[in-house]
GUVOTOR-382200 format. One record per residue: residue number from 1; residue in three letters; x, y, z negated of N, C-alpha, C in turn. Coordinates in steps of 0.05 Angstrom, whole numbers, m for minus. Layout:
// residues N
<i=NUM	aa=ALA	neast=X	nnorth=Y	nup=Z	caeast=X	canorth=Y	caup=Z	ceast=X	cnorth=Y	cup=Z>
...
// end
This chain:
// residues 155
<i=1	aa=UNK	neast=207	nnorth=m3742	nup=1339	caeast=222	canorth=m3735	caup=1362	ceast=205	cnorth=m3735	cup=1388>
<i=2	aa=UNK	neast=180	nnorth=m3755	nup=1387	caeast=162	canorth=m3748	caup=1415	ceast=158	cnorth=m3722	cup=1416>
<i=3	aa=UNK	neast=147	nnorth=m3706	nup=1393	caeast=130	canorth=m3693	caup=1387	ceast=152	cnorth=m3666	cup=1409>
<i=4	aa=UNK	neast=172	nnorth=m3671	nup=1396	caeast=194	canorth=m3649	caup=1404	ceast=198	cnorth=m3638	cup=1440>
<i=5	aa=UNK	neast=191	nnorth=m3676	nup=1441	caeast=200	canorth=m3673	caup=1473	ceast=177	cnorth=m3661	cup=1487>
<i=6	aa=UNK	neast=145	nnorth=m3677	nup=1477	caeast=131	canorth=m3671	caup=1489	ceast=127	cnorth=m3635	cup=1494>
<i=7	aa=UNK	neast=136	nnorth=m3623	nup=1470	caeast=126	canorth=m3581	caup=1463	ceast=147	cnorth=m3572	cup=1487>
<i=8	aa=UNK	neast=173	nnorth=m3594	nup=1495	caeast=190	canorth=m3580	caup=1520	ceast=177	cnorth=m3575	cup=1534>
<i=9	aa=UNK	neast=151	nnorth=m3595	nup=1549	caeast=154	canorth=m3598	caup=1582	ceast=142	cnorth=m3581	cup=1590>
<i=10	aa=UNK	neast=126	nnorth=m3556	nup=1566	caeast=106	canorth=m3536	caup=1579	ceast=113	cnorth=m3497	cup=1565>
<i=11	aa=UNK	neast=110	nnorth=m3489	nup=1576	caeast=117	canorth=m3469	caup=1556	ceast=98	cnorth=m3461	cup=1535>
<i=12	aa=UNK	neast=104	nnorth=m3452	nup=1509	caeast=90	canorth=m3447	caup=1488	ceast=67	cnorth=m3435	cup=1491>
<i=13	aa=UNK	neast=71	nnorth=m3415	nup=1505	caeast=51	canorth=m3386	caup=1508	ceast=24	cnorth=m3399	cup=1518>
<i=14	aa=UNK	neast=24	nnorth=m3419	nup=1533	caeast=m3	canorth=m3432	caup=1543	ceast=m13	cnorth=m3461	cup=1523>
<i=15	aa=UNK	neast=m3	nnorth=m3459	nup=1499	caeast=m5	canorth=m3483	caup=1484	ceast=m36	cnorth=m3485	cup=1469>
<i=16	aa=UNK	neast=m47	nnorth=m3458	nup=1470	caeast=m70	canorth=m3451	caup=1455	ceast=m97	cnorth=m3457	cup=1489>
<i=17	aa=UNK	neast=m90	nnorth=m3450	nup=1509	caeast=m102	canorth=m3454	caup=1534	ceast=m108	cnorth=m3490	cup=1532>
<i=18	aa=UNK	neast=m75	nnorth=m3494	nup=1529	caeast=m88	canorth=m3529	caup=1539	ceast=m98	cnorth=m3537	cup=1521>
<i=19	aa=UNK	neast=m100	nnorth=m3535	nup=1494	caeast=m118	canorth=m3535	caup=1470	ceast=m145	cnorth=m3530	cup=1484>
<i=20	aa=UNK	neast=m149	nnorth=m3513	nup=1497	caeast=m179	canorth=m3511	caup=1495	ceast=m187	cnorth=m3524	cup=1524>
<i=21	aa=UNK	neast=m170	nnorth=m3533	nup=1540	caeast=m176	canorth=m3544	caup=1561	ceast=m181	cnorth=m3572	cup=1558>
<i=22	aa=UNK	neast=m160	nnorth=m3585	nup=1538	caeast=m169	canorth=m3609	caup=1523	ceast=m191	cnorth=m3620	cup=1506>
<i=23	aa=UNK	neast=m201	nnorth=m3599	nup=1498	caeast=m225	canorth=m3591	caup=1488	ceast=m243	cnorth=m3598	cup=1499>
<i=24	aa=UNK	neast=m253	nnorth=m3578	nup=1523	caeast=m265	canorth=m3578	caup=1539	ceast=m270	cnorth=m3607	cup=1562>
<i=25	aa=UNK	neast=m250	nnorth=m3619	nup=1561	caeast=m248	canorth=m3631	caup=1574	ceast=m263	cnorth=m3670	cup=1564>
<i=26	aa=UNK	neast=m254	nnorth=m3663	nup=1536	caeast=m270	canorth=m3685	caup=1525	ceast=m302	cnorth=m3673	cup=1518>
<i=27	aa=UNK	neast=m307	nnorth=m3653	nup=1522	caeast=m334	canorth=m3655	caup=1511	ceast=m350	cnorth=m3658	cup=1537>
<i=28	aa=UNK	neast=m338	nnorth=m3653	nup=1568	caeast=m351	canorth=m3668	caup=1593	ceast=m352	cnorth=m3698	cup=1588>
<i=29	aa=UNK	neast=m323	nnorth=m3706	nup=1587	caeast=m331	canorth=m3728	caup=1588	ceast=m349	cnorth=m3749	cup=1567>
<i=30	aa=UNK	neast=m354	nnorth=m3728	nup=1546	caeast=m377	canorth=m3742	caup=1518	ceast=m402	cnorth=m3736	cup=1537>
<i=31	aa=UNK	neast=m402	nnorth=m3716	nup=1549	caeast=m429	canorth=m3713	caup=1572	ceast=m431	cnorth=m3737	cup=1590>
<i=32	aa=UNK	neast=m415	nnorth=m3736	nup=1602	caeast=m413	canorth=m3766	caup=1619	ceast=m417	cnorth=m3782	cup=1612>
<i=33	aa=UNK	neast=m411	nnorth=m3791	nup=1592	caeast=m414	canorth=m3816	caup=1583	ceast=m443	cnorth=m3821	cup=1575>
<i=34	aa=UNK	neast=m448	nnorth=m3809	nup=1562	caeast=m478	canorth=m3803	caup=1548	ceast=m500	cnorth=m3810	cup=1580>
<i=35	aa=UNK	neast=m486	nnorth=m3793	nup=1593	caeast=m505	canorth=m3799	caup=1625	ceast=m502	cnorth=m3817	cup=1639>
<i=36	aa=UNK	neast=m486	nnorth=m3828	nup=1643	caeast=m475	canorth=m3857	caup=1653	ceast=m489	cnorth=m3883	cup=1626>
<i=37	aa=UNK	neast=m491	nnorth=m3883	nup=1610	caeast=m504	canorth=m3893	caup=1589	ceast=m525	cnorth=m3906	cup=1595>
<i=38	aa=UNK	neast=m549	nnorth=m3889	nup=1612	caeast=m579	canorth=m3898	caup=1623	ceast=m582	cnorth=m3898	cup=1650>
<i=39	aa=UNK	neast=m589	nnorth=m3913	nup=1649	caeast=m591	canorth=m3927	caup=1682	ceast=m603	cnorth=m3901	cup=1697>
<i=40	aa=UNK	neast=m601	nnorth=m3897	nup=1729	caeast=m609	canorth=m3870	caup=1737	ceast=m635	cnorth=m3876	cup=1744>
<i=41	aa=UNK	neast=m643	nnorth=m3900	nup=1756	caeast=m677	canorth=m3901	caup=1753	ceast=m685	cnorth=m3900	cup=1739>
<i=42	aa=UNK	neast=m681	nnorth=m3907	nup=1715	caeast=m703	canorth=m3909	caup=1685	ceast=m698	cnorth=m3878	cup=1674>
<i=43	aa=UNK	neast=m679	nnorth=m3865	nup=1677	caeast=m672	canorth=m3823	caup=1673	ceast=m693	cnorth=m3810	cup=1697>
<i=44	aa=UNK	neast=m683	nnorth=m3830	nup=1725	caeast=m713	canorth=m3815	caup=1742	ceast=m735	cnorth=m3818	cup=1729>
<i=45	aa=UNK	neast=m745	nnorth=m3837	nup=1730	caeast=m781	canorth=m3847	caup=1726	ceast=m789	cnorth=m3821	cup=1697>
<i=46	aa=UNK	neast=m771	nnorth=m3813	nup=1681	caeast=m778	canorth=m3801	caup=1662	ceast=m777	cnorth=m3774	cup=1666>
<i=47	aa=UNK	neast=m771	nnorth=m3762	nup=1690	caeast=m774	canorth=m3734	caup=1702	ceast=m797	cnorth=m3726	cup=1718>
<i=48	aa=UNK	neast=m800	nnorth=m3699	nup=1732	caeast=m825	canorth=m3702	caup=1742	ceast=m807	cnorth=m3687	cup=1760>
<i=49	aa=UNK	neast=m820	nnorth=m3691	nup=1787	caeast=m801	canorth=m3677	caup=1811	ceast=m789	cnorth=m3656	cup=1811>
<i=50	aa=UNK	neast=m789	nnorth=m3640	nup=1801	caeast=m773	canorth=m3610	caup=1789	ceast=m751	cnorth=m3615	cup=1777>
<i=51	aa=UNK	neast=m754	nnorth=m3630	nup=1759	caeast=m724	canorth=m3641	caup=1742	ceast=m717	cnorth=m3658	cup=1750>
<i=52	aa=UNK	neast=m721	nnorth=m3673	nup=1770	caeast=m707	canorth=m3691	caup=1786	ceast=m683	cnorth=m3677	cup=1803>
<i=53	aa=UNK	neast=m695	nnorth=m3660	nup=1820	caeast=m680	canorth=m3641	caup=1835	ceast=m660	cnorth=m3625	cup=1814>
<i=54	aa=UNK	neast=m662	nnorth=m3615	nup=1785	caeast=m649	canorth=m3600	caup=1777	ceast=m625	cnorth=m3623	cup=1761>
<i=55	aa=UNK	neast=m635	nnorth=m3650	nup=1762	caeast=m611	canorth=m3659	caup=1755	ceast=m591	cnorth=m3671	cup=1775>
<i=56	aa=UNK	neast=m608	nnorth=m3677	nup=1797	caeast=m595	canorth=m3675	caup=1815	ceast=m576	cnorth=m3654	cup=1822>
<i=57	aa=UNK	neast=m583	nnorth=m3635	nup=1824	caeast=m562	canorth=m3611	caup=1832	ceast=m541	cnorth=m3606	cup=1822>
<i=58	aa=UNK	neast=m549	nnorth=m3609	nup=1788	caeast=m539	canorth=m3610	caup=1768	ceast=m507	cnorth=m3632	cup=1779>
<i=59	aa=UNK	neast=m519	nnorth=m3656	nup=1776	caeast=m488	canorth=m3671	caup=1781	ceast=m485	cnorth=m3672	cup=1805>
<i=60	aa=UNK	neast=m489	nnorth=m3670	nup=1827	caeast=m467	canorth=m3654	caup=1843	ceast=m459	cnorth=m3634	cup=1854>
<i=61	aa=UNK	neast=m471	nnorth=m3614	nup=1833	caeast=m457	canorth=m3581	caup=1825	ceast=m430	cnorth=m3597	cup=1809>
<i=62	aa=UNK	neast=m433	nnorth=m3607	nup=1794	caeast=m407	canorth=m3617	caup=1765	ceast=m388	cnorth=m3630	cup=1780>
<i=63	aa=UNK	neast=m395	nnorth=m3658	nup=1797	caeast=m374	canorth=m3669	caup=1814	ceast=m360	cnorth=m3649	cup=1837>
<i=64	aa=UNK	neast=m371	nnorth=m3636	nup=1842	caeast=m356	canorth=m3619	caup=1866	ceast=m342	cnorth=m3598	cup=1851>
<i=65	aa=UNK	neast=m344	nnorth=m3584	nup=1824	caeast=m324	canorth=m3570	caup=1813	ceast=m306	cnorth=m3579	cup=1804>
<i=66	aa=UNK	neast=m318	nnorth=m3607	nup=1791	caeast=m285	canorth=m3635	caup=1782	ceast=m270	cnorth=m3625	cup=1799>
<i=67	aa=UNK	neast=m276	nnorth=m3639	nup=1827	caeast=m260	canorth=m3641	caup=1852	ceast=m250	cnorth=m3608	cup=1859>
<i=68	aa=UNK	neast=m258	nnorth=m3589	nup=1848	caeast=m238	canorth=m3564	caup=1861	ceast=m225	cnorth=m3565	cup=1836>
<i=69	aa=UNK	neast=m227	nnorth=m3572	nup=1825	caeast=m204	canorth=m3564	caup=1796	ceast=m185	cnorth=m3581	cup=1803>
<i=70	aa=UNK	neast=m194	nnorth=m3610	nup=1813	caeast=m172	canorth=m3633	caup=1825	ceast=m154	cnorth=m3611	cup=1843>
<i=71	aa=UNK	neast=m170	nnorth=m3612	nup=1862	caeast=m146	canorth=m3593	caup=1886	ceast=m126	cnorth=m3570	cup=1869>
<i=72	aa=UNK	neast=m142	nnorth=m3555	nup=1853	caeast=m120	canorth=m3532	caup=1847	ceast=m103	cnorth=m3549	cup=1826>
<i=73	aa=UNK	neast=m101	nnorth=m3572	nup=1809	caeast=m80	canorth=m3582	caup=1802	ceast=m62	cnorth=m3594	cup=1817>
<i=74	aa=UNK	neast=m78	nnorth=m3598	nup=1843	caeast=m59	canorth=m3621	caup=1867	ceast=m35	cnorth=m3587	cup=1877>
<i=75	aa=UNK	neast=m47	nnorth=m3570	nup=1873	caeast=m33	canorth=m3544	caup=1879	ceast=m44	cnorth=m3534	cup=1915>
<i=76	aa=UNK	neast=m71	nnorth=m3546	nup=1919	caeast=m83	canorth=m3542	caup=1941	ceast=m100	cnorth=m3513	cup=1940>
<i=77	aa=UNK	neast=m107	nnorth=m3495	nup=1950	caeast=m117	canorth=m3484	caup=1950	ceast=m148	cnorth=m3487	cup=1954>
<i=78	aa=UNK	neast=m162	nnorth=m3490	nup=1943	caeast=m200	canorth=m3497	caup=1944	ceast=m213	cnorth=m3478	cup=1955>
<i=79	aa=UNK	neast=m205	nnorth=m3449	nup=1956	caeast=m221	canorth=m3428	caup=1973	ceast=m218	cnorth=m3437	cup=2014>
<i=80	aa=UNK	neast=m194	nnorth=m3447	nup=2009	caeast=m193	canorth=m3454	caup=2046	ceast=m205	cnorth=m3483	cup=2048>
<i=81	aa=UNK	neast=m209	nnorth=m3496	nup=2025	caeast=m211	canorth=m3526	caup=2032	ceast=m247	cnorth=m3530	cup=2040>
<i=82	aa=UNK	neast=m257	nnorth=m3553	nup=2047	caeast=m292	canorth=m3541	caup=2049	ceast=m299	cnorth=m3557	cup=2027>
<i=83	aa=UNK	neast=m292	nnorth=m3552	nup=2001	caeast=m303	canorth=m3557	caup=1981	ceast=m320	cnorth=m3531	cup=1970>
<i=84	aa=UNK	neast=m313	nnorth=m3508	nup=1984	caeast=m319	canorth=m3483	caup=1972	ceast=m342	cnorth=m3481	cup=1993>
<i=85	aa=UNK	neast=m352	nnorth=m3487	nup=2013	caeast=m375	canorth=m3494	caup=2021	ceast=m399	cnorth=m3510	cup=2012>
<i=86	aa=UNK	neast=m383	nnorth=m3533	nup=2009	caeast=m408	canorth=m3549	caup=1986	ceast=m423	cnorth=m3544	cup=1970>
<i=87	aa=UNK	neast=m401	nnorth=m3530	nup=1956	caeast=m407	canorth=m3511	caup=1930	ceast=m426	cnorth=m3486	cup=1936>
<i=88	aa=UNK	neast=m429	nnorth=m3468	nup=1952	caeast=m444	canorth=m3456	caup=1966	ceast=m474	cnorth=m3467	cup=1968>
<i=89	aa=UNK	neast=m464	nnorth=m3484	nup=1984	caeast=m494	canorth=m3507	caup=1991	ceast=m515	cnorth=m3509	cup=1972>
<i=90	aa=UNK	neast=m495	nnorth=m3516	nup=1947	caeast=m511	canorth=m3529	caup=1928	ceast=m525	cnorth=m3507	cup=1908>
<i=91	aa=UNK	neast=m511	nnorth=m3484	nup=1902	caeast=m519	canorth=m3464	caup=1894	ceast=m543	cnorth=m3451	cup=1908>
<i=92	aa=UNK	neast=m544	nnorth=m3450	nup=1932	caeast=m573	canorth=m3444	caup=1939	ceast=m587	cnorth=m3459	cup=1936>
<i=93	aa=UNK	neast=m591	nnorth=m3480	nup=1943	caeast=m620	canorth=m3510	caup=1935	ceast=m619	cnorth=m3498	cup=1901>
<i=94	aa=UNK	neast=m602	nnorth=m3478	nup=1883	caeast=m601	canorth=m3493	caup=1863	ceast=m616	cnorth=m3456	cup=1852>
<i=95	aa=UNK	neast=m610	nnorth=m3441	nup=1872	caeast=m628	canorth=m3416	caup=1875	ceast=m653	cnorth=m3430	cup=1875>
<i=96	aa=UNK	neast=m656	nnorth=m3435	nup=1905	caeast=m690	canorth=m3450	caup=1906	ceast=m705	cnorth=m3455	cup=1888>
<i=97	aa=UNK	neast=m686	nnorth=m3475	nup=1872	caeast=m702	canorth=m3491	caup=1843	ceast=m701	cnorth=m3470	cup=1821>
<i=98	aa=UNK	neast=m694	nnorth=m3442	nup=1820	caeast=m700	canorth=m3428	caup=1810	ceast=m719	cnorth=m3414	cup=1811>
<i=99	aa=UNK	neast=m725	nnorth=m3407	nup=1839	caeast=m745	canorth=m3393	caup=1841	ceast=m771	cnorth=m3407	cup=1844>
<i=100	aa=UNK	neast=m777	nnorth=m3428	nup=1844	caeast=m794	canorth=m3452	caup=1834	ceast=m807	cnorth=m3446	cup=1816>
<i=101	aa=UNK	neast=m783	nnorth=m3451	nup=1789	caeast=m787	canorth=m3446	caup=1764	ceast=m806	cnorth=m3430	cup=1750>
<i=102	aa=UNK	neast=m788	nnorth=m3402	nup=1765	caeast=m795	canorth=m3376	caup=1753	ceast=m829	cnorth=m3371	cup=1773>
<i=103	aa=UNK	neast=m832	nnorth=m3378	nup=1789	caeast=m863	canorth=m3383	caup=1795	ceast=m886	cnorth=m3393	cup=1780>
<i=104	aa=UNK	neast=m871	nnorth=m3410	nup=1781	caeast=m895	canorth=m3433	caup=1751	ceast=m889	cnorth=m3414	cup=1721>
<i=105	aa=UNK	neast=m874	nnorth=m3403	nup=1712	caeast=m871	canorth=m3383	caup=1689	ceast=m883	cnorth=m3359	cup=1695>
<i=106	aa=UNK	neast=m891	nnorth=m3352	nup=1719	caeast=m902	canorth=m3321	caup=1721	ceast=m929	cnorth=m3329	cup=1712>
<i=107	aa=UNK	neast=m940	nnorth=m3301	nup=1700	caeast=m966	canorth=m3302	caup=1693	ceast=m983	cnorth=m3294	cup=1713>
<i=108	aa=UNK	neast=m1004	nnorth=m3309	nup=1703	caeast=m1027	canorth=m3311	caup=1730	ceast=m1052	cnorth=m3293	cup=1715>
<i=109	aa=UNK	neast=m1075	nnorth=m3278	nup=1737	caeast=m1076	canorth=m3258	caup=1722	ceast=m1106	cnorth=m3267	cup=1719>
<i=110	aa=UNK	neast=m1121	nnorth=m3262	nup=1689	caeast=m1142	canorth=m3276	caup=1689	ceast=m1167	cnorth=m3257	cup=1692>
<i=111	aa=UNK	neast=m1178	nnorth=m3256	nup=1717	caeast=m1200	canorth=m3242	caup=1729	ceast=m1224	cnorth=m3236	cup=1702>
<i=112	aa=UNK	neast=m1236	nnorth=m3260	nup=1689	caeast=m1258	canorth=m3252	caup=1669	ceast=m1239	cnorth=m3234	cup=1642>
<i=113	aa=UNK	neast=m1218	nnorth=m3232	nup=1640	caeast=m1206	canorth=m3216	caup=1627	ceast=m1203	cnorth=m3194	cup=1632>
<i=114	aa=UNK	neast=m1191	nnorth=m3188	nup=1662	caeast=m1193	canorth=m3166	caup=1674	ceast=m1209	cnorth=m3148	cup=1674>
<i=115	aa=UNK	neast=m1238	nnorth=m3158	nup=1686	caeast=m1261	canorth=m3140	caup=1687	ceast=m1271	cnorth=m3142	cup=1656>
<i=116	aa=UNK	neast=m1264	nnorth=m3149	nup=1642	caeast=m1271	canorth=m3138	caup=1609	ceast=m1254	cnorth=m3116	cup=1605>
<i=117	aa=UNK	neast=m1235	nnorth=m3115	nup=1607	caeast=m1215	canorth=m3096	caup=1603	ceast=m1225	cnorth=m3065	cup=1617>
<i=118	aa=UNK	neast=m1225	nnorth=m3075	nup=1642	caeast=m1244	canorth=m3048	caup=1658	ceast=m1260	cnorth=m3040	cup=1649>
<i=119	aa=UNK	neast=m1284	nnorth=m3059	nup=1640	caeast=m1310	canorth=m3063	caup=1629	ceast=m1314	cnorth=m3029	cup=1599>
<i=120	aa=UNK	neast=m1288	nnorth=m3052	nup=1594	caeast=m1281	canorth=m3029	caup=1555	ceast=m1276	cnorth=m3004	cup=1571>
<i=121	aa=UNK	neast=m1258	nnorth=m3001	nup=1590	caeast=m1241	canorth=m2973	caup=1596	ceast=m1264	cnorth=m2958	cup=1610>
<i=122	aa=UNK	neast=m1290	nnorth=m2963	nup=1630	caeast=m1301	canorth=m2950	caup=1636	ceast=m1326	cnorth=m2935	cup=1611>
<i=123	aa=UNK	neast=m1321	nnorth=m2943	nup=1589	caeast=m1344	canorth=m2943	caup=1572	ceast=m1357	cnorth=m2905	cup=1566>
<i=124	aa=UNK	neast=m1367	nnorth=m2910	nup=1569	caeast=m1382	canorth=m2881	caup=1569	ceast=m1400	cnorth=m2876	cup=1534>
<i=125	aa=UNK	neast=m1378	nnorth=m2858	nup=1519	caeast=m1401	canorth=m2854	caup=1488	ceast=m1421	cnorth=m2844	cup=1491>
<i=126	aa=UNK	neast=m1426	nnorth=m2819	nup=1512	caeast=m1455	canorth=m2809	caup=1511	ceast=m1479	cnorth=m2830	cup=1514>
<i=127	aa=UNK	neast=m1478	nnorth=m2845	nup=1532	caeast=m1504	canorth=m2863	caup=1538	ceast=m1505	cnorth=m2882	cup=1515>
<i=128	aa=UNK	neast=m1486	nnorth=m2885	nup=1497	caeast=m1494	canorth=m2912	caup=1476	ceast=m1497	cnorth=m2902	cup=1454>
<i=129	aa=UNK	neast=m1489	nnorth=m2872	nup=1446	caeast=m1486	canorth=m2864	caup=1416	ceast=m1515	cnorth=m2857	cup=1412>
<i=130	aa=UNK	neast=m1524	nnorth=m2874	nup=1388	caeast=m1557	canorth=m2868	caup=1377	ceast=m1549	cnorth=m2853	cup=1360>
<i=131	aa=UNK	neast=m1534	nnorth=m2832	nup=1356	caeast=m1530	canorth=m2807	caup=1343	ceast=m1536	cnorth=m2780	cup=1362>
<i=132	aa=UNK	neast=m1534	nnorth=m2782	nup=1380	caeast=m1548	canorth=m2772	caup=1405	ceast=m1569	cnorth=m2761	cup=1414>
<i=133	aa=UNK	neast=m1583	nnorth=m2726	nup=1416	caeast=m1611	canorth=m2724	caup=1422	ceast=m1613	cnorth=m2728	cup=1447>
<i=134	aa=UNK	neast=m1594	nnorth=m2728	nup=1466	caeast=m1603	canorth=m2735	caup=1494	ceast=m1612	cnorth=m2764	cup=1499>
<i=135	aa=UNK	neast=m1636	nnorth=m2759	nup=1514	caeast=m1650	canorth=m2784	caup=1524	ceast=m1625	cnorth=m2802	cup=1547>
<i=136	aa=UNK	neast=m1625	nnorth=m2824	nup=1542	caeast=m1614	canorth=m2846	caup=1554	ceast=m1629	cnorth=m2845	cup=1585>
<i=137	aa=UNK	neast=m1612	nnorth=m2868	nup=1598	caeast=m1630	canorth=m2878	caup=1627	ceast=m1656	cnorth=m2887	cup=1621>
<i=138	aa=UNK	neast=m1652	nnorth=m2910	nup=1599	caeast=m1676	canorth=m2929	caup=1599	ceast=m1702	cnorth=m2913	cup=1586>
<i=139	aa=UNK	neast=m1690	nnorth=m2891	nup=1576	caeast=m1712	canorth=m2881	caup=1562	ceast=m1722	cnorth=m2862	cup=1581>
<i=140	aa=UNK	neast=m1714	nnorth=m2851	nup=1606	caeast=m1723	canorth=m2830	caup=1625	ceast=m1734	cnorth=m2848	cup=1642>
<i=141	aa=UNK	neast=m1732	nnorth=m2878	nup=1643	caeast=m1748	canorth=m2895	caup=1665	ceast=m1776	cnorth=m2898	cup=1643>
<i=142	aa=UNK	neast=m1781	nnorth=m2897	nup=1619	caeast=m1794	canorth=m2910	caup=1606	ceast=m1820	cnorth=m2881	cup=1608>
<i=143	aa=UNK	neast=m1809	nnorth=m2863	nup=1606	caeast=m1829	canorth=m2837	caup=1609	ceast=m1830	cnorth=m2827	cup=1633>
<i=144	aa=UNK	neast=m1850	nnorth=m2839	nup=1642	caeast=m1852	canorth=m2818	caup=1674	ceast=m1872	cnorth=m2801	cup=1673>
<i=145	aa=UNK	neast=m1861	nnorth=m2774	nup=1688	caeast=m1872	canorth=m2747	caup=1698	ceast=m1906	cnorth=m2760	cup=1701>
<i=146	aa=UNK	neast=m1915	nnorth=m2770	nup=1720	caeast=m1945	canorth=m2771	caup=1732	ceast=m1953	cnorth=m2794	cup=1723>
<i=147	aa=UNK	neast=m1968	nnorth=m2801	nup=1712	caeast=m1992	canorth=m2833	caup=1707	ceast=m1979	cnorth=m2846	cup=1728>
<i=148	aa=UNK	neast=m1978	nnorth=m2869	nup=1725	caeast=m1974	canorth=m2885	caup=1743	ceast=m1994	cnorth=m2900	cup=1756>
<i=149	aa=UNK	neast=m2016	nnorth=m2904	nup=1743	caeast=m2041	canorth=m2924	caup=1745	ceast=m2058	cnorth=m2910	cup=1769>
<i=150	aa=UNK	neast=m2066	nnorth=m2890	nup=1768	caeast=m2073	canorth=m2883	caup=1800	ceast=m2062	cnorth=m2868	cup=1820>
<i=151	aa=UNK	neast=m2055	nnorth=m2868	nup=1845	caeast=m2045	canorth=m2859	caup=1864	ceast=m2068	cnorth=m2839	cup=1883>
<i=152	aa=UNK	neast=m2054	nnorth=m2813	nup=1891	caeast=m2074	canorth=m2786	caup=1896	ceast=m2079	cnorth=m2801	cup=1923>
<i=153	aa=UNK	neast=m2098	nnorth=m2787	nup=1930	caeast=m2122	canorth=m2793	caup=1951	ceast=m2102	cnorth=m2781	cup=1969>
<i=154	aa=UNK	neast=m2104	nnorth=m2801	nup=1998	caeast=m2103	canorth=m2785	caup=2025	ceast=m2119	cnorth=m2785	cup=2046>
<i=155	aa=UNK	neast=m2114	nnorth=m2759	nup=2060	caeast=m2142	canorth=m2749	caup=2076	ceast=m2127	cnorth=m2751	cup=2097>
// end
């Protein structure tokens, strides 16, 4: 007979919703719990300033949407309230720490790689192929036109 009274107080059609809102709702608070669990200094000391900030943001990005979900059950509206500012707030710092991120993930470009790469692309086959009758540089420095050993007389 609870069972009966309780299926009155809501209408059917949303019975599969609060199913999943109940759902949802314990698996935050299995999150919570889990995080409330370890002390927040000893969770700090084991981050490095980056993830400090992102867990930071992290919970109070989470507490400030608790609290608008509070309001729209209180039947308040959260777009006029300045909770929808906060929320704002926090989403940029939370931009910031994105673009942080994605800094330290860009690739950095490695110069002795580079000029190898150039190195290969400028490569010229005529001067290296020893299949080749044309004389090379080194071999046109190696034969010169006039003796070198004496220099002509000036008058």
């Amino acid at each position: 007979m609870a069972a009966d009274s309780r299926s009155e107080d809501y209408p059917h059609e949303i019975d599969e919703q609060l199913t999943g809102f109940d759902s949802s709702v314990s698996s935050v608070r299995a999150m919570l719990d889990q995080l409330m669990a370890m002390p927040r200094n000893e969770l700090l000391q084991k981050l490095d300033p980056l993830d400090q900030a992102k867990l930071d943001l992290m919970s109070a990005y989470t507490l400030n949407s608790l609290f608008w979900m509070y309001l729209v059950t209180q039947g308040i509206n959260p777009r006029e309230h300045g909770i929808k500012q906060e929320l704002e707030r926090i989403r940029t710092y939370m931009n910031k720490v994105k673009e942080i991120t994605d800094k330290k993930k860009a690739a950095r470009v490695d110069k002795g790689a580079a000029a190898r790469f150039i190195r290969s692309a400028l490569y010229e086959p005529d001067e290296k192929d020893p299949r080749k009758k044309t004389p090379s540089k080194k071999a046109a420095d190696a034969t010169p036109d006039a003796p070198r050993g004496k220099r002509p007389k000036q008058s």
